[in-house]
N, C-alpha and C positions, 0 to 999 in steps of 0.2 A: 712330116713334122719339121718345124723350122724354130730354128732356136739363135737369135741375134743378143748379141752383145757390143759393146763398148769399154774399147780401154784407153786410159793416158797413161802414155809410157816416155818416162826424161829419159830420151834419146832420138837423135832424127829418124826421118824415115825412112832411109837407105839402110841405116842398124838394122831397125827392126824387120824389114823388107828380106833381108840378107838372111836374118835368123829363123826367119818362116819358109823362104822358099827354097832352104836344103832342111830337107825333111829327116835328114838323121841329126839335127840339133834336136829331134823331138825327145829322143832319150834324155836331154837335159834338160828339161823343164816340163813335161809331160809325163805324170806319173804313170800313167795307164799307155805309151808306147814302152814295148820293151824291148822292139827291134824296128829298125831304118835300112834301109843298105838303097843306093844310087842303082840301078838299073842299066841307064843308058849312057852313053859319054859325056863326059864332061865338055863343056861348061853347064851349069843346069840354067834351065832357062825354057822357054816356052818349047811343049812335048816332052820334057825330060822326065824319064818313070823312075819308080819308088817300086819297095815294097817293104810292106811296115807289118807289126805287129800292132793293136790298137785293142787293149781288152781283152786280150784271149784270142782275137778274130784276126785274121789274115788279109789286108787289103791289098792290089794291085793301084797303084795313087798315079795319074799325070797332071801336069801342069798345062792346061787348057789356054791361060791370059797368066801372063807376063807383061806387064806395065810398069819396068821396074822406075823408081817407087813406090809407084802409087795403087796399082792392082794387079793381085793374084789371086788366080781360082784353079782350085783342084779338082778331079773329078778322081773318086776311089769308088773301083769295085770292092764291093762286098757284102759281109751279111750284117747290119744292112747296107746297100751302095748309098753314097753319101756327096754331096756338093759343098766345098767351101770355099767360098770368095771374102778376100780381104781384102779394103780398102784403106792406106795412109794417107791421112791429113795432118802436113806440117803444122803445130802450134807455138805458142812462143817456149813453150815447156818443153818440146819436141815432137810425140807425134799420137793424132788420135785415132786409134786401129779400130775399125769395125767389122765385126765379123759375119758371116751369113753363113749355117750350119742348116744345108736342104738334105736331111734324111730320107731315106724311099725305100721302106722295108718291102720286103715280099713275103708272098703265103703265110706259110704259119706264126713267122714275124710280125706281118702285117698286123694280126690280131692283137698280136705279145703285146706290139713294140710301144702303145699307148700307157703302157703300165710301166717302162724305163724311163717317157717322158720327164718325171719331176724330178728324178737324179741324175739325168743329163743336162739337165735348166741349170741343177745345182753346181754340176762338174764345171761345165764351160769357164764360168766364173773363176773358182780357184786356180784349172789350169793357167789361163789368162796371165793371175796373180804372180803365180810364177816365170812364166815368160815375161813380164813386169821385172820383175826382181832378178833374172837373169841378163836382161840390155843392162839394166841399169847400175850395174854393178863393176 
């Protein structure tokens, strides 16, 4: 299941770039991580691992593409394992993020995970919202 969005966020794209690819910013603006922690050494940056909480569920997260500004994709195991690619586009406002959320449930997931669809359509957006209101502030 894939779940794409669109945000304008007044700030450049390096901001927001910065804010998405260390992934314990997600406690700040993500209601549903309740934990991040850096994995691998610093600097983060392309292969650098995570492990997050996200919903109750436990992911293992790397950073696959580093393209700093302009694209980052993750690749998280878990239940379910998930793909997310960001893409920044400078505007004159600052920057417009689009995001690509390729979930890939298993087994008995599989069957579930059609019936979470329309409250993760709904989540992506609000979190968004707040990552919104957290650059730009």
């Amino acid at each position: 299941m894939r779940v794409t969005t669109t945000t304008r966020i007044a700030c450049p794209p390096e901001t927001v770039f910065g804010m998405l690819a260390d992934l314990r910013n997600d406690t700040e603006w993500n209601s549903r991580v309740s934990s991040a922690e850096l994995l691998s050494p610093g600097p983060i940056g392309l292969g650098s691992r995570f492990a997050m909480v996200n919903g109750g569920t436990a992911y293992d997260v790397t950073i696959t593409t580093y393209e700093r500004p302009s694209r980052l994709v993750f690749e998280a195991s878990g239940k379910p394992d998930v793909t997310i690619a960001y893409a920044f586009t400078p505007t004159a406002e600052g920057t417009e993020l689009e995001s690509d959320f390729d979930f890939r449930p298993s087994g008995a997931l599989k069957v579930l995970f059609p019936l979470f669809a329309p409250v993760i359509r709904r989540d992506v957006p609000k979190q968004h919202a707040s990552l919104k209101a957290l650059c730009e502030r």
